[in-house]
N, C-alpha and C positions, 0 to 999 in steps of 0.2 A: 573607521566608524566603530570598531568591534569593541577598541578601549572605552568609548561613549556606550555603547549599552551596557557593556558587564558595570559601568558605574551607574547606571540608571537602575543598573537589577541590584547592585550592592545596596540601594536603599530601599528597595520592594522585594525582599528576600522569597517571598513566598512562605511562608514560615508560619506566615497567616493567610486566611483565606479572604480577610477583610481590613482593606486597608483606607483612611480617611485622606485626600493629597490633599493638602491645603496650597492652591496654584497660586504664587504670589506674581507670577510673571506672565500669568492668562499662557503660558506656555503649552497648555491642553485644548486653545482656541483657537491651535491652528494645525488644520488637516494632514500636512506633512510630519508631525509630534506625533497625533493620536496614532498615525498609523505604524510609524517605528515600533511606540510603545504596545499597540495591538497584535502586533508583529514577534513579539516577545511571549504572549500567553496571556496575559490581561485583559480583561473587561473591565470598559470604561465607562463612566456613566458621569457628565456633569451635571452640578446640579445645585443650587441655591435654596430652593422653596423648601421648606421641610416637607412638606406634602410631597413633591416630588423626590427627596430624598427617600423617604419612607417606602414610595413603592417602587423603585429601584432595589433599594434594600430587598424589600421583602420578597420581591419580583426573581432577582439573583439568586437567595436563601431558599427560597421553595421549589424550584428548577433542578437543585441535583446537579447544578453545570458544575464542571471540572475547570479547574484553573482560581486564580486569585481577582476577587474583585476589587474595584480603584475606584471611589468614592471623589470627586474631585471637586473640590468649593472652592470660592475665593474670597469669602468671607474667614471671619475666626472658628475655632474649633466649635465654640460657643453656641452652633446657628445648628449644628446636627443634634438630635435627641439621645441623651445619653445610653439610653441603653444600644444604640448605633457603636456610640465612642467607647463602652466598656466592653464590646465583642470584637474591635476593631483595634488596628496599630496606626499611629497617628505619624504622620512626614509633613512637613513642610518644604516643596522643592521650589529652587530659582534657579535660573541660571550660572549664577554663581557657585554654585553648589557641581554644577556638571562642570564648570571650567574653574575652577579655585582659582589658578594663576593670573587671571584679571579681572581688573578692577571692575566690582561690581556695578559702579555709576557709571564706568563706560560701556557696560554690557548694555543698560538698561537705554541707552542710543538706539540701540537696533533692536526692529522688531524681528517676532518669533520666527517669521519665513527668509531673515535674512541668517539670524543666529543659528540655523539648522545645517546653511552650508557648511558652516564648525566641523558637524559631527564627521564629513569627510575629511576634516587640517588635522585631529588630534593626532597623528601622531610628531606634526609640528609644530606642537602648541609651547607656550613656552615652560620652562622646568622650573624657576623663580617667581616671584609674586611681583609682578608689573604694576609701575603706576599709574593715575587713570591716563595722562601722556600716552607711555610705552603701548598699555592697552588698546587708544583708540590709532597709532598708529598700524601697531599689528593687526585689527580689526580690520582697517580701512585694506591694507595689503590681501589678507584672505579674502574676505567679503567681495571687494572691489576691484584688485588687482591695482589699488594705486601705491605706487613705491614710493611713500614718503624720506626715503633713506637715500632713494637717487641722487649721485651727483652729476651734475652739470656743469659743463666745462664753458660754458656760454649760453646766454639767454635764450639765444634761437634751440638750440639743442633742448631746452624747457620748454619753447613756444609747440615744437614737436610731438613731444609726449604728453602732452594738455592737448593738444590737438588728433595723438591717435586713441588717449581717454575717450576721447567725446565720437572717434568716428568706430571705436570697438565696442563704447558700452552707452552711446547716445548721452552722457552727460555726468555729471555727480550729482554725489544724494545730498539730501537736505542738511543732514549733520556735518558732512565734510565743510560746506562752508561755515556754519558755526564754530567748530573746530581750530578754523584757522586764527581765527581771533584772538582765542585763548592759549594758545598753544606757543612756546617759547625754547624749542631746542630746534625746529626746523630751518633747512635751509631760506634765506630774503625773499630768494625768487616766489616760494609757494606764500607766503606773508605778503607782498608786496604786491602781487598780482590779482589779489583774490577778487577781483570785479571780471578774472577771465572763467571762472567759475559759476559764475552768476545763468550764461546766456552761452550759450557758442556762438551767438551772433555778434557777444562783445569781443573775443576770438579772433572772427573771421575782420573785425573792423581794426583790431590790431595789425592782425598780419597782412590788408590791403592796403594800410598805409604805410607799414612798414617798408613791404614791398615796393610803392611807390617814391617813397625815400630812396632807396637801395639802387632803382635805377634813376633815377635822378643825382645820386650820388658818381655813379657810372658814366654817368654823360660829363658832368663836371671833369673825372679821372680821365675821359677819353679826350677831352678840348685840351687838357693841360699835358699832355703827353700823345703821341699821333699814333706810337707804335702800341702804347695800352690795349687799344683795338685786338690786338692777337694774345692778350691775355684774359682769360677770363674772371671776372673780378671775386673773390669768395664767393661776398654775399650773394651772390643771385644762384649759385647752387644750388643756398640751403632751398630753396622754393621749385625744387626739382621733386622733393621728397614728395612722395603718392598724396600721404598723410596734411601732405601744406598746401599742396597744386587744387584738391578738394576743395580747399576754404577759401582759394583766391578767384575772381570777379578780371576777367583781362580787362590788361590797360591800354588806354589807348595812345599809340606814339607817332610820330609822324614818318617816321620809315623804321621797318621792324628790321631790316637788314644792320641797319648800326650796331646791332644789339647780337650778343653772342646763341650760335645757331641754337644750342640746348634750348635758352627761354623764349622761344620765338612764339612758341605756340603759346604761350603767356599772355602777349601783346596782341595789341588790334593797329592797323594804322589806321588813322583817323580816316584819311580821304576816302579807304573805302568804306569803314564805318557808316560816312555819309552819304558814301553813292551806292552802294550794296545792300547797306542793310535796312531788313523791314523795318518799321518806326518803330520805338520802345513802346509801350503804352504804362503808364507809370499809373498804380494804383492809389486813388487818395483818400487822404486819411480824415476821418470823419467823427462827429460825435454819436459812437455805435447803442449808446443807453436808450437813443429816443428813434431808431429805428423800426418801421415798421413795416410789412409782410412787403411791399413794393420793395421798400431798399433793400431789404434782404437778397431779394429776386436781381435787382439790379446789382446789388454787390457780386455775389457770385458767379454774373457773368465776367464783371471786369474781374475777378480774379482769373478767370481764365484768360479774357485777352491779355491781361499782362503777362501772366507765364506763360504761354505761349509767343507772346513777341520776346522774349529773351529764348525759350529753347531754341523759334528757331534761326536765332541770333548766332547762337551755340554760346549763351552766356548765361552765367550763375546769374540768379535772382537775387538784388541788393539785401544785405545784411538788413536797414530797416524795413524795406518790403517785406521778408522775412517776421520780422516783430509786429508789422503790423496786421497780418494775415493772422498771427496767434490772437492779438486783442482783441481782432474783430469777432474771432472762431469762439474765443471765451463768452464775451454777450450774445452772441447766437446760441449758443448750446443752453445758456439758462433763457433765453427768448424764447425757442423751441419746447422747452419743458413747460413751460406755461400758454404757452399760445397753440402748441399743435392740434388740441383736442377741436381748438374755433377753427381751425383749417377745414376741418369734413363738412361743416357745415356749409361752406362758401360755395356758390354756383360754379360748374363748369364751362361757363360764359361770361366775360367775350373770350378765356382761356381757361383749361383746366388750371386747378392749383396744387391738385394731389394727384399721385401717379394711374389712382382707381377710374378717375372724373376723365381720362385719355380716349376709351370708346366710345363715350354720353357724346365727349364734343367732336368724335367722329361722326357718328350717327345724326348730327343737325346739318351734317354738308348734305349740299343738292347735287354732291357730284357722282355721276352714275356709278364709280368704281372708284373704290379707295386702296391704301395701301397704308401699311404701319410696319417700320424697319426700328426697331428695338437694337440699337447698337449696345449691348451688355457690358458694361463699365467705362461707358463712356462719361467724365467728367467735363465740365465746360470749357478744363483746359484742352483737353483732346479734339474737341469739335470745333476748338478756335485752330488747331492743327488741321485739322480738317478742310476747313472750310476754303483755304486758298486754293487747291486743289478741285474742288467745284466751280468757283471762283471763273479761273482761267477757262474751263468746258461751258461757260454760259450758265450757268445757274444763277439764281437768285435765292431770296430768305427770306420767308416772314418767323422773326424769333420771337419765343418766349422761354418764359422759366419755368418748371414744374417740381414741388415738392415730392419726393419718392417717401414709400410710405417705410416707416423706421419698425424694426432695426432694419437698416438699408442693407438686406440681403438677395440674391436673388429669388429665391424661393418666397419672400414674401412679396418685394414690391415689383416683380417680373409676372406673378400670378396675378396681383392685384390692376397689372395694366392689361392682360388678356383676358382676366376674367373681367372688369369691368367693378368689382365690388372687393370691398372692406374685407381684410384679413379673416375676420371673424366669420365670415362669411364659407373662406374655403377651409375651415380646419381640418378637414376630413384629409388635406393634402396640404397641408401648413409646411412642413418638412421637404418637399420634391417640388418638380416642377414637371411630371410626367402626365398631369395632368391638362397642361396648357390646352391642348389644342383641344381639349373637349369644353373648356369654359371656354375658349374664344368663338367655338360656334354656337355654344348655347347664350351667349351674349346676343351674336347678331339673329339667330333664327330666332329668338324672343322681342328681335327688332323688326320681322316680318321677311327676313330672307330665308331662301330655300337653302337645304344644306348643300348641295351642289356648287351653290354659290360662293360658298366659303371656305378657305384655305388660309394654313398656317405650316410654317417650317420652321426649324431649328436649327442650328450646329451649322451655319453659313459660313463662309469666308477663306476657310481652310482650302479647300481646293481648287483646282484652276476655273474659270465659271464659264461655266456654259449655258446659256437660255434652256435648253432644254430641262437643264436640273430646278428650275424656278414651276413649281407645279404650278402657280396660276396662269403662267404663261402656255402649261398646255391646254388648257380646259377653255372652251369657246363658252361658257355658262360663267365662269368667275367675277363674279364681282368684288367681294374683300379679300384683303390679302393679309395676314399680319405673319411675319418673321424673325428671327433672333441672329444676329450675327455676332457672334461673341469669340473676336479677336482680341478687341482690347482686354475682355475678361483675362483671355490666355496672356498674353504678354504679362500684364499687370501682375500673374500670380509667378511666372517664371521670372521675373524682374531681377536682375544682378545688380544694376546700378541702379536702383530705385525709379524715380520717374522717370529719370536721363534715358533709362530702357526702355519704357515703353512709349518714350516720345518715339525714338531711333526705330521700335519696329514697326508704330503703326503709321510714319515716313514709308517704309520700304514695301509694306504691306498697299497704301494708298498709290505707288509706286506700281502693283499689278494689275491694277487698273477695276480691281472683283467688282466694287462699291461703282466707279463712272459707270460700267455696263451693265448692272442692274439697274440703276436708275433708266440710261436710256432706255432700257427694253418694256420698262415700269410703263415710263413718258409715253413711250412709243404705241403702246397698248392704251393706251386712254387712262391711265390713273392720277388719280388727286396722290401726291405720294408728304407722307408725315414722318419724321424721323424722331427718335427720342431714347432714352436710354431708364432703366430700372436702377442704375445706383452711380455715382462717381467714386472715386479714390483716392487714399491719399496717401504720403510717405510716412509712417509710422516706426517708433520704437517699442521694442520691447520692456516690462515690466516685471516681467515671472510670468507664468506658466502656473493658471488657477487646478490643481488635482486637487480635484475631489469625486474623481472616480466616474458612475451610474448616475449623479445627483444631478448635474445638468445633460438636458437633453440635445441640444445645440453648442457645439463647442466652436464656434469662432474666435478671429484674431483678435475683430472687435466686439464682438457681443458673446455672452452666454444665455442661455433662454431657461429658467428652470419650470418646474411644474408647477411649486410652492412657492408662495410671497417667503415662508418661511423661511425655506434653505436660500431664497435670495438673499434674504437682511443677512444673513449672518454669513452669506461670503462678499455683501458691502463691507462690513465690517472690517475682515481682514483685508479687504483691498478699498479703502477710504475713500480714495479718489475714483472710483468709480460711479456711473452715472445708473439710479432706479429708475427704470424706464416703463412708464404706464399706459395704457390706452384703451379705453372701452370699445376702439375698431380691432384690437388682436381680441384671438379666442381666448376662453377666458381661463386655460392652464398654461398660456404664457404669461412668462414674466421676465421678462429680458434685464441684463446688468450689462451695460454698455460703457465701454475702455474711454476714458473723456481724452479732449483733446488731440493732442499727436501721439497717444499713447497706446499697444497692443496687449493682448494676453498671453504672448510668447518669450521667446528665452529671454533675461534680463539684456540687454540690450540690442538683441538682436532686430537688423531696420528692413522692415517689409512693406511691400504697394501692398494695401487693403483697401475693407471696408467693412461696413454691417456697425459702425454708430454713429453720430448727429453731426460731424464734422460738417462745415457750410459745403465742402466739395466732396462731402459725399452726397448729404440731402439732395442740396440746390443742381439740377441737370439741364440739359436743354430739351425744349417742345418743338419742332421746326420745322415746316410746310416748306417744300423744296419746290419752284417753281420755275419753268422754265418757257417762256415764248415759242 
């Protein structure tokens, strides 16, 4: 990095104490820049307006500060007042200017927080002046880590490293497949494939059927030769690799022993297929445009019964399933921007619809003694895991859907279901949740119970259970109960394998039985008992990692919360695809920017179980009266 600033400084000499940057590549409009160059001795001031120019100027000039002031416009010199321009020294920087050796129209591909990683390659930068080719390959290698120069000794060995692209850095960027189009010294494979760039779900439909091929090929070799059998045939090794075994979907065979012992765990054999396993539930596909607050509610549940009938299948969810969860997620997320404000509106009867409206339509039961268990990140896929386990002990279900109040954090929409009311409402403890148990008894003693009567617990699940540790179960006076059991939260944030994890531990978890023996002891005490959760989750990529320091007060994976609309806009700005997230129910110095899609605010690619934005499996959770004869 040190050869990138001495040439940053070689054109801000300090020589002057006043210098004009004419930024032609908004290279000053992104936080990671200013701070390098602030990091240097400089003060920066952007600025367009001449009025604002002027008292920067004059602001710097009458202060006595020490160091070189940097005037930055992105306009022409033209727009500052001259006598500014005749006490000052005038630059024009681009990028091109910090990297000489390539080509300047390939630079201008990438924006400023991707050209930054640069400043750590120069000392591998190249020594010769590149053409925009040479450039946008070298680029894509620094930047991306994709080695366009690889060679490959067979197609599968390509299908491989396209497939540990996508499971190291969650996908390629928008220009690489532009790129490939125009580009003519590259090896067939990267040309010839470019539809496996598109999608990783085009990918994984390659390499399922490829796969299917490969042992159907192997069946043919083993009829046509008896002793083949003790050979195992190439191609089905290459599908041993970590990076390929990921993308494939087992197939089904009618005896998995024909087949060499390595891919066995590959295969399914049909008969038990059909006599074993739970039913699939196949999610369908719909016209998501004219959907309204019902289907949505409906959709979100079948999203969970169907992934859950494949986890616990122990089978990858189909590549278009896959596609189709994204399309539907897309017209939800601009659904929700537009409709969520009419949600508060809506009565909490004959179900709540928002996570607030959960104690109103406690409070209309006639049942002497209630109970509310707050499963904390439970999404609809987890509670369709769940529920067979209930299932088998006698239980029953009256289900519904309930909207969690956005950003889907716990601190907001775990407050808003014990306290009973709109974010706005608890600002004073917007940020924690230390306050729970004091808004969930001022909820019901405003509902006419005595405090005695009411109890609330936290941090459930973790250790062996014993009746005695459930405090309403000591108290002969108890009437409400509400609690948090936030395992799934824990698994979901420690997650190694993504969801596959925290399917696997809250299996093992449901397994100690904590969850059946609260209930009975619930049951057994007389309670009406309601289950529901403050947020769901989901599998997310990384994007970058938004620094900007003090300026957001909320740093989530999926949301950041600022103080100011202000410093919002202008970190939409350098992150586009980001969602402005509004609501007259938060207090009114939130302003959240929320990651859209499958997408996080952590290392570029790195793939995390979250939550805290508008994903339909984070929103959409389950409401569900546990009922037992």
């Amino acid at each position: 990095m040190m050869n990138d600033l001495h040439r940053i400084q070689s054109f801000l000499l300090q020589s002057n104490p006043y210098y004009v940057v004419r930024d032609m590549n908004q290279l000053f409009n992104s936080p990671s820049f200013r701070n390098v160059v602030t990091n240097l001795g400089y003060t920066i001031h952007v600025a367009d307006d001449p009025i604002a120019i002027r008292l920067a100027y004059e602001t710097f000039r009458l202060s006595n500060q020490k160091g070189t002031f940097l005037l930055v416009i992105s306009q022409d010199f033209s727009s500052v007042p001259f006598d500014i321009l005749k006490s000052s020294l005038q630059v024009t920087i681009t990028w091109g200017l910090l990297f000489p050796h390539l080509n300047e129209s390939a630079l201008q591909q990438f924006n400023s927080e991707e050209l930054l990683q640069l400043l750590d390659a120069h000392a591998y930068m190249p020594k010769t002046m590149q053409s925009y080719e040479e450039s946008m390959i070298y680029l894509f290698n620094k930047l991306y880590d994709i080695d366009l120069k690889r060679y490959f000794s067979h197609p599968y060995e390509f299908y491989a490293y396209v497939a540990s692209c996508y499971e190291s850095r969650g996908g390629f960027p928008a220009q690489f497949k532009t790129f490939l189009k125009e580009a003519h010294s590259l090896s067939p494979l990267w040309t010839s494939h470019q539809e496996l760039f598109e999608s990783q779900i085009k990918l994984r439909k390659l390499l399922n059927q490829q796969f299917m091929n490969d042992v159907t090929q192997y069946d043919m070799l083993q009829r046509e030769n008896s002793s083949f059998y003790e050979v195992t045939f190439p191609g089905l090794s290459f599908y041993l690799r970590p990076e390929i075994m990921d993308q494939l979907t087992k197939l089904p065979v009618e005896n998995k022993k024909r087949y060499p012992v390595e891919i066995q765990s590959l295969l399914v054999e049909q008969s038990k297929q059909t006599a074993d396993m739970i039913p699939l539930v196949e999610l369908p596909v719909s016209n998501y445009q004219s959907f309204t607050l019902n289907d949505w509610k409906t959709y979100g549940k079948q999203i969970g019964q169907t992934r859950a009938s494949y986890l616990l299948n122990d089978l990858s969810l189909p590549v278009e399933t896959v596609e189709n969860i994204r399309t539907a997620n897309s017209q939800f997320e601009d659904w929700l921007v537009s409709s969520f404000e009419s949600l508060r509106s809506l009565p909490s009867v004959p179900s709540p619809k928002l996570s607030h409206q959960i104690p109103h339509f406690l409070s209309k039961s006639s049942a002497d003694k209630i109970a509310l268990i707050v499963m904390d990140g439970m999404s609809f896929t987890m509670w369709e895991v769940i529920k067979p386990t209930l299932l088998k002990k006698g239980w029953s279900f009256e289900e519904h859907s309930v909207f969690s109040w956005v950003p889907t954090l716990t601190n907001v929409s775990r407050q808003a279901i014990f306290s009973g009311k709109e974010p706005r409402a608890f600002a004073d403890s917007f940020s924690t949740t230390n306050k729970e148990a004091q808004l969930w008894k001022s909820f019901w003693i405003e509902d006419g119970y005595q405090q005695n009567e009411i109890f609330y617990q936290r941090g459930l699940g973790i250790e062996e259970y014993t009746t005695e540790s459930i405090l309403s179960l000591r108290s002969p006076y108890a009437r409400v109960y509400g609690c948090v059991i936030d395992v799934i939260d824990r698994f979901m944030h420690s997650a190694i394998q993504g969801l596959v994890s925290v399917f696997r531990e809250t299996q093992l978890w449901l397994q100690g039985g904590y969850l059946l023996s609260l209930l009975q002891d619930l049951h057994q005490s007389g309670y009406e008992i309601y289950l529901t959760a403050d947020h769901g989750h989901i599998e997310a990529t990384g994007t970058g990692r938004i620094n900007e320091g003090i300026l957001a007060n909320t740093k989530g994976q999926r949301v950041r919360n600022y103080d100011t609309m202000l410093i919002r806009e202008r970190t939409h700005v350098e992150h586009s695809s980001s969602i402005e997230w509004n609501s007259s129910g938060l207090p009114p110095t939130i302003y959240p920017l929320l990651a859209s899609g499958h997408s996080a605010f952590v290392t570029k690619n790195e793939r995390v179980v979250t939550h805290g934005g508008i994903h339909i499996e984070e929103v959409i959770v389950p409401f569900v009266q546990l009922i037992r004869e």
